[in-house]
N, C-alpha and C positions, 0 to 999 in steps of 0.2 A: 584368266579369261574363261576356263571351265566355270568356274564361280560363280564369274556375271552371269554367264548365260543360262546358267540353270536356276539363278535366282528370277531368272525374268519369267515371269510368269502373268497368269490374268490377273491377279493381287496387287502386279505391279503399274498396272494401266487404269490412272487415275481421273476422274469425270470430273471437271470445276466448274461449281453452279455460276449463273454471270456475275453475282457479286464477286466472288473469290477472282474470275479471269480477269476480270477489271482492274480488281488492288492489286493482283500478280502482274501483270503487265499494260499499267496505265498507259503508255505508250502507244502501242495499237490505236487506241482511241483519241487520247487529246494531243500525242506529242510528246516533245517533253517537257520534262516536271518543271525543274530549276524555281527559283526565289522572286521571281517576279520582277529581275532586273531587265528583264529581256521582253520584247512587246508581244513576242510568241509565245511564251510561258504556260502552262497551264494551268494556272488562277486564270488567266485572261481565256482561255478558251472556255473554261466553266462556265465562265459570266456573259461569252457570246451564243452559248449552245442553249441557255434558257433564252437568253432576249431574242435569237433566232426563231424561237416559236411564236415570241409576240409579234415579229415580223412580219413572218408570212401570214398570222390572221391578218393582221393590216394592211398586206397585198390584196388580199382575199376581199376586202373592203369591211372590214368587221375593228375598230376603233379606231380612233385617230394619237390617242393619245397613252402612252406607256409611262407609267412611273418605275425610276431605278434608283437604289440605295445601297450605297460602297459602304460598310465602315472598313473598320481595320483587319476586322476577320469576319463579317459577315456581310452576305448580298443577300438584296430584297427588288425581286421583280413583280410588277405590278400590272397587268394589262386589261383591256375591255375587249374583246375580243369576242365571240361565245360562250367560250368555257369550252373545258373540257367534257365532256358527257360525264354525265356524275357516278354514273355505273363503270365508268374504267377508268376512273382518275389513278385508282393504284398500277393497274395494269400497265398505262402510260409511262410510267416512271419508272418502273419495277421488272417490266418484263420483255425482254429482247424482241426484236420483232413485231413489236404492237409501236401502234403509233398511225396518225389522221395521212402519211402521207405515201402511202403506199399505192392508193386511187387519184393515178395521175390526174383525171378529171375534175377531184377535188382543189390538190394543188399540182398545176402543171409546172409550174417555174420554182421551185419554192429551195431553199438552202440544204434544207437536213433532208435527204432521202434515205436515209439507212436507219432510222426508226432506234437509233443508239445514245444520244445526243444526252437528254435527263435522267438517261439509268445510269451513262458513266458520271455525271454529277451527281446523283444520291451515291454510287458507292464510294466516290470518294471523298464525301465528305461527313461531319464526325455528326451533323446535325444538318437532315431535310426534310422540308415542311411545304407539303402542296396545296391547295386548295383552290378548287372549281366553284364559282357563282353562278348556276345559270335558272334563272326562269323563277325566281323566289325560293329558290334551296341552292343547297351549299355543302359539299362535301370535302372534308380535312382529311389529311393521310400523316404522318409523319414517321423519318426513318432516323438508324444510327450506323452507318456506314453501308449503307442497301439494306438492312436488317430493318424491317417493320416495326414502331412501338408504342403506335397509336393509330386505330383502326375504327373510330366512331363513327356510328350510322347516320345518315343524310340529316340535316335538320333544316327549317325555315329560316330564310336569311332577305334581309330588306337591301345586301350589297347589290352594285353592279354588276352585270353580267361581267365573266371573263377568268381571269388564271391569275394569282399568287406564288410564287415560289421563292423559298429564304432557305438558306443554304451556308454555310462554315467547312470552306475545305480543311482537309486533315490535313494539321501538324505533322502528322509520322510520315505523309506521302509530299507534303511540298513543302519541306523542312525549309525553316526561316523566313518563310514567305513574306512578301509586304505588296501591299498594290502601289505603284505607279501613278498619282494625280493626272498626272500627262499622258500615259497609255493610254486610264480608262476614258478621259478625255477627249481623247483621238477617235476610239470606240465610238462612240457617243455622236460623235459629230459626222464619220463615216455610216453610221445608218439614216442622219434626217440628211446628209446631201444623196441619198441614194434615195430616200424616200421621201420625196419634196411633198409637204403639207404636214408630213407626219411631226409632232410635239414630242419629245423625251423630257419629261423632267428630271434629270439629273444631280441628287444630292441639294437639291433644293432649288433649282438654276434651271432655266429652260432654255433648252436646246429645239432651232428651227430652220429650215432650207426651205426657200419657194425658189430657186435656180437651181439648184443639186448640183452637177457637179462643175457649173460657175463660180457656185458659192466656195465649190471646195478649193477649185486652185486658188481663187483670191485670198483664199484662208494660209494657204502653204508658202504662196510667194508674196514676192515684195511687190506687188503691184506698180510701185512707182517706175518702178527699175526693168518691170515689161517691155519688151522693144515694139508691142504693138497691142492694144487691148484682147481680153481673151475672144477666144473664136469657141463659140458654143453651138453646136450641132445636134438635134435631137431626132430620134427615127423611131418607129416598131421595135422594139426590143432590142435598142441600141441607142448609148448615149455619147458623147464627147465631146471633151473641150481640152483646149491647146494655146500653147504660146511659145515664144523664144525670151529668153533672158540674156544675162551678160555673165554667164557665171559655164564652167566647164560640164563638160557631163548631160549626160542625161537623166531625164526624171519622169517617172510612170508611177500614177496610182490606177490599178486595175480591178478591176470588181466583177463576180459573175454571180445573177440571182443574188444581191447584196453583198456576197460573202468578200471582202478584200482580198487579191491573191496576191498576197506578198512578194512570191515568185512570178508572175507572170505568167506566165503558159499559151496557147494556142491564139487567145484574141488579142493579149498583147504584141505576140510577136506578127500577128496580121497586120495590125494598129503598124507598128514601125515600117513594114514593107507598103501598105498602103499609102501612108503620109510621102515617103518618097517618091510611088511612082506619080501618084497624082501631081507633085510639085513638080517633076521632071514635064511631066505633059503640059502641066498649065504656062508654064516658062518656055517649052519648047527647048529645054537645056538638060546636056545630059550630066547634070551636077553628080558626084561625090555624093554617095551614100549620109556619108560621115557626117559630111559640110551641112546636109540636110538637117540633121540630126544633132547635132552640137545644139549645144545648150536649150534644148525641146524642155518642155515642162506638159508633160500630156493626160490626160484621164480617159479611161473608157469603162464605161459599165455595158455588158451585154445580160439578156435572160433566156437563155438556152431550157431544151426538156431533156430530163435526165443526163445533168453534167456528167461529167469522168473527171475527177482529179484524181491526181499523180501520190496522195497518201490523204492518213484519215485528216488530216486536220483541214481538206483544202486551201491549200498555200498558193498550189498549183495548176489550174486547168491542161488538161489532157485531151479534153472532147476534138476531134477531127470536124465533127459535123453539129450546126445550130439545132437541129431534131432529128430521131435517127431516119425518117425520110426525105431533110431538108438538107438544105446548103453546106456546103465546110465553111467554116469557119473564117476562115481566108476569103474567100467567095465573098461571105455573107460582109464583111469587114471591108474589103476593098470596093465592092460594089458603092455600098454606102461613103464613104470617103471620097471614092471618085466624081458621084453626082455631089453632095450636099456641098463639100471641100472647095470643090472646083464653082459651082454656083457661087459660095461665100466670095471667093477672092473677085468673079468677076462683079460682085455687086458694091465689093468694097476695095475700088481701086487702091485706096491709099494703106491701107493694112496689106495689100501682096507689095505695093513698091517696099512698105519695113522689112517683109518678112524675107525679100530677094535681097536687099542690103546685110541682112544678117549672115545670109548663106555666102552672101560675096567676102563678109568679113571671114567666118569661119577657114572658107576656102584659101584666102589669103593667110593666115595665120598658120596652115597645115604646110603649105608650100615654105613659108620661112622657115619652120625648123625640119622638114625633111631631110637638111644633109646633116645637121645634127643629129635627130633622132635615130637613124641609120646607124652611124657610128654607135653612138649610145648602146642598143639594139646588141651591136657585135659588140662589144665591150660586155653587155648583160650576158649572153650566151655564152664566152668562155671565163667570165668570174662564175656564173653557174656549176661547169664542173667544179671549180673548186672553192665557193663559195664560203669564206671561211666567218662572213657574218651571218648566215642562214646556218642555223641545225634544227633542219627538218624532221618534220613527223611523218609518218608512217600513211596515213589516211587523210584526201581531202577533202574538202566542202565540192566539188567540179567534177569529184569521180563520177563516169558513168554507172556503174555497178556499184552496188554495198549498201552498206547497213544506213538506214537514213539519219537513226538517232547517231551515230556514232559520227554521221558528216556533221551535223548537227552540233555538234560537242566539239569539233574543232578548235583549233587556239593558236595564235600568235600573239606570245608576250614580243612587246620591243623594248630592250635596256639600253641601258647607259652603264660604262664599265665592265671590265672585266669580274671583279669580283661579283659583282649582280648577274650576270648572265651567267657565271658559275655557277652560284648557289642555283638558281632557276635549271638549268640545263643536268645538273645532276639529280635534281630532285623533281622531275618533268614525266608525264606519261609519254614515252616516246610515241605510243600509237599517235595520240591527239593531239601534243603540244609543241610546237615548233617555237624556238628563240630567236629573233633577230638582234645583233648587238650594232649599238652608235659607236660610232668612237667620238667622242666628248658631245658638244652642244651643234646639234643639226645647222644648217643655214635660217635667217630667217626669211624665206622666201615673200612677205609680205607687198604685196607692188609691183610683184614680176611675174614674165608670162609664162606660159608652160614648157618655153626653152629651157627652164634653168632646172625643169625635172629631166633634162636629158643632158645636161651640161653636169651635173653635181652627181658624181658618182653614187651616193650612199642615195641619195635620194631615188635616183633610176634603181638599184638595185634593190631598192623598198618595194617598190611598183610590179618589178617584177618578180620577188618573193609572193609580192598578193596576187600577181593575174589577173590586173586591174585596168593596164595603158586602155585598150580599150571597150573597157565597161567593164559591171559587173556581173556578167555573165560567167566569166571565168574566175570570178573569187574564190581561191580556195583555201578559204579559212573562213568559219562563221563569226569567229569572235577577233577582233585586236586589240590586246590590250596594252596601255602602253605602263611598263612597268617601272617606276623612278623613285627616286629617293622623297621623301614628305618635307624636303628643305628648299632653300631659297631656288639653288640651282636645278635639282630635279622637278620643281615648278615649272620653270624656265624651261626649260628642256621640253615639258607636257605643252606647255603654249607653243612652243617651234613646229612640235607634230602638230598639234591641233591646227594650226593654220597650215601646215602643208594640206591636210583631209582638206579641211574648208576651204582654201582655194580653188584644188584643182580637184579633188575627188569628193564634193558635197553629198554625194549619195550614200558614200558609205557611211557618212554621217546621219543622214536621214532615215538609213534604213536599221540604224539604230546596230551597227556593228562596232563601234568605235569605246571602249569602255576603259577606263583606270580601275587598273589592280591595288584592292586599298588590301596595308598589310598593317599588320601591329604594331601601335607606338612603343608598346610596355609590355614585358613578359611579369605576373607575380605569382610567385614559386612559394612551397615550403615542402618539407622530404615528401608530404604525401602526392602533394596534388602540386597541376600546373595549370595559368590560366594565361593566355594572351589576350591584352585587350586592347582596345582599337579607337580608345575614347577615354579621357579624363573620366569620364562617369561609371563606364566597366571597371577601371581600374580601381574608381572608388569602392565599387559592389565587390571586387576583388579581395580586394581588404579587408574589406568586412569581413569576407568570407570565410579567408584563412583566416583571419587576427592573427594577432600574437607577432608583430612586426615581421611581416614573411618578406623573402628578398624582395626587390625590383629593378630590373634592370628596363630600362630607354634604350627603343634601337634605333638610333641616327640615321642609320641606311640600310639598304637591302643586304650589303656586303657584309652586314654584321653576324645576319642572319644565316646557321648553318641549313647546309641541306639539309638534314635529317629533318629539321624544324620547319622550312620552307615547304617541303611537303603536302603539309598538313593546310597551309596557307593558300596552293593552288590544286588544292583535290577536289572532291565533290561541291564541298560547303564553302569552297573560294568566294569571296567577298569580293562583289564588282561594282565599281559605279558606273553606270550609262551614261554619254553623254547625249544629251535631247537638247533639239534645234525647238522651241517655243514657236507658236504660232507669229508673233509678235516681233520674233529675232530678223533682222537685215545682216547677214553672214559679210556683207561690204561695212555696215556702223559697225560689227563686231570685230572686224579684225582691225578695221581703223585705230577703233580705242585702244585696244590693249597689243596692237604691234606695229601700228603708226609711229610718227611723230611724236616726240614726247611733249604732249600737250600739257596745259595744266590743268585739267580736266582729270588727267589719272596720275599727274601727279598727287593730286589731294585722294584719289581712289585710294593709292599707294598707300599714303601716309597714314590714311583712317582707318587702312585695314592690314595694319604693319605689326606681326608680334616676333618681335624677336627670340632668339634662343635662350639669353639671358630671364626675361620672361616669362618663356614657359616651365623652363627650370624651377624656379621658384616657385611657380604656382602650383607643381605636383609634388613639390618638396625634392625634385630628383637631387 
């Protein structure tokens, strides 16, 4: 201790220029890193903190139209905007602190107020390239990890007014990375229903909204299967629209100044308390919270001055009040709901008699399984203490206090067997990784109502491992992944869960929590080296690799797999698929086909897409 303290000295207190604090702790600024499996990712925040600038010129009134290009490792944003001033184009990007939106006047409402947004994409990535058009000149800049390596002076140029920026995040800081077709997708379509007239042309494809956020639920739900057409409400710097469907849960897409908050925060939870008391008053009934709210499908976009979210990446609204001399939030939210809401139903008698049949069915359904649920409930609370199919982790997703990345990184693998949840459970970060284990093949709940999640033991005590009966407010785990054998049977097993989510908890599907643990088909060895690989085609490159006919071993199941080796398989660089509900998906045609009736419709699906073990054996020579 003498030691340390006399080694600490001024020598020891180290100053990190913004490049360096940015690579040392990306986090601070976009979140976290991860592979792109995740819609939160940080590829995905890269790619919204340049298009956020085109944005808000576009708020501004300054272009209508943005061009965006994804490939496989590089983005190219394109905008007509002003430009940047050609005397600070490096500054902008380069230097903390600089940035158009500081002079509220300029941008009052706008996304990025912290002036941080293009310095943390130049420094993490390995190649960026800016360039301002404004006024018949044209100023280029370009860097190599924030490092400057091309400073050419202004020249005359016949482009469009407006901003370029192309960019390659770093391999070393988002290792393995891949974009998502369907995230950035989602992206894309989330700024023109926010910003109805605006054009994105996206990878070649033009993206457009003239109803915003109309356009967006019709986009998410299944319209047919609406229990009343949407209800679309527009104000002063407040949007919404709303519906009931026939599926469990609740569903919110919430937006502030464009920005999608994943978590919801202050206008959403206004939004929820709103919609009830207005329906309560307009019925003159003092309905059930709940009953209100079952199966909602709702949006709200608000434009506040100088938001407050809850961390850097705004997931979260935090703001109390719509301006710091104006209304809260709540105020501002319920006021608006009350008039516009209550107006709509009385002008459209026949969409409130739907919308009070839905709340009558909800209410009815809650009441039938009440004296089951109860039971269930105590049943849940003493398997708790001794929960012998939960081996919890240390940290949750719900904790009020702690470290955000670390909630963030949360995990619930669900297995099948004994042997598999051992190898997992011994070779698991106890901080992060919680095990749930099946014991053989789930129910297939397909066509049944939300009784039989309180009737079927394992299934109840899934629900309440996640903290989920009602809503996902209490989720505490970011990730589920359900971990099973690559064979006939642990297929089967992934379909039983998946339609349990898709039944009765859609959202966790939606909100993109729900993912399969891919592990290694093949391990190929020789004294020096080891490779696992995860595909016929690795395992060919493998080959290659070593020559000289190096072993190979096929792992059948997870159980084959030692802990020591598992490890490495759910650490950092864990291999996850996501499962994504497609704009085009009916979650009732999906679970129809494939855990319906056996039609012959998937019979012939069956049989076209049937490889046996015999099969694959041969064809990798095992």
């Amino acid at each position: 201790m003498a030691n340390q303290a006399a080694n600490y000295t001024e020598d020891s207190i180290r100053s990190l220029d913004w490049k360096e604090h940015i690579r040392l702790r990306p986090g601070m600024y976009i979140g976290k890193l991860g592979d792109g499996s995740a819609q939160d990712d940080g590829i995905y925040v890269l790619v919204k903190e340049v298009i956020d600038n085109s944005i808000d010129e576009h708020m501004m009134g300054n272009g209508k139209t943005i061009d965006v290009k994804v490939s496989e490792h590089k983005v190219e944003v394109r905008d007509y905007g002003r430009g940047i001033p050609l005397g600070k184009v490096v500054d902008c990007v380069s230097k903390i602190n600089t940035g158009g939106k500081y002079d509220s006047g300029a941008f009052q409402k706008s996304v990025g107020l912290n002036g941080v947004g293009t310095k943390a994409v130049n420094a993490l990535s390995t190649y960026f390239k800016v360039q301002s058009y404004r006024d018949g000149k044209t100023k280029v800049a370009e860097f190599e990890r924030g490092e400057i390596t091309n400073d050419p002076p202004e020249t005359t140029s016949s482009g469009r007014n407006g901003t370029s920026v192309v960019f390659k995040p770093d391999e070393t800081i988002f290792k393995n990375y891949h974009f998502i077709p369907q995230y950035l997708d989602d992206l894309i379509w989330n700024y023109c229903f926010l910003n109805a007239g605006l054009t994105i042309n996206f990878n070649g494809q033009k993206y457009h909204s003239e109803k915003g956020l109309h356009d967006l639920l019709s986009r998410k739900t299944d319209v047919d299967n609406l229990r009343y057409p949407i209800i679309h409400l527009r104000g002063n710097d407040i949007e919404i629209a709303m519906s009931h469907t026939n599926q469990y849960g609740e569903e919110y897409y919430s937006f502030v100044n464009g920005q999608y908050t994943t978590q919801g925060g202050t206008h959403q939870a206004a939004l929820r308390e709103a919609l009830v008391k207005t329906i309560r008053d307009f019925y003159g009934k003092n309905f059930d919270a709940t009953d209100v709210r079952a199966s909602i499908v709702g949006a709200i976009a608000v434009r506040v001055q100088e938001p407050v979210f809850e961390s850097q990446t705004k997931t979260k609204l935090g703001s109390q009040n719509v301006a710091p001399d104006g209304p809260t939030m709540r105020t501002f939210v319920n006021d608006f709901v009350k008039k516009e809401l209550d107006d709509f139903l009385h002008r459209n008698p026949a969409v409130a008699e739907a919308l009070q049949k839905r709340i009558l069915q909800s209410e009815r359904e809650r009441k039938e399984i009440a004296g089951i649920k109860k039971l269930a409930n105590d049943r849940a609370k003493k398997a708790n203490l001794h929960n012998k199919k939960l081996r919890d982790c240390r940290i949750h997703l719900d904790d009020k206090k702690g470290d955000e990345d670390m909630q963030k990184a949360t995990t619930l693998f669900i297995t099948e067997g004994d042997s598999a949840s051992g190898s997992i459970t011994k070779s698991r970060n106890v901080q992060l990784q919680a095990v749930f284990s099946l014991r053989g093949k789930p129910l297939n709940c397909f066509g049944h109502t939300k009784k039989v999640v309180y009737e079927n033991e394992e299934f109840n005590l899934l629900q309440h491992a996640l903290n989920i009966e009602d809503g996902l407010e209490g989720l505490r785990y970011e990730r589920i992944v359900i971990a099973t054998d690559a064979d006939v049977d642990g297929m089967h097993i992934r379909l039983l869960l998946l339609t349990y989510f898709l039944q009765f908890f859609p959202d966790l599907v939606r909100r993109g929590h729900v993912y399969i643990l891919e592990t290694p088909l093949f391990r190929v060895r020789n004294k020096k080296e080891t490779i696992y690989c995860y595909s016929d085609q690795e395992r060919q490159a493998a080959i290659n690799k070593l020559g000289n006919k190096p072993e190979i071993t096929r792992f059948k199941g997870l159980g084959e797999i030692s802990p020591e080796e598992f490890k490495n398989f759910i650490g950092p660089d864990m291999r996850l698929e996501p499962i994504i509900l497609k704009k085009d998906t009916s979650i009732k045609d999906l679970l129809t086909f494939y855990m319906g009736k056996n039609t012959p419709d998937r019979q012939t699906f069956i049989i076209d897409n049937l490889r046996v073990e015999k099969d694959l054996a041969e064809e990798v020579g095992a």
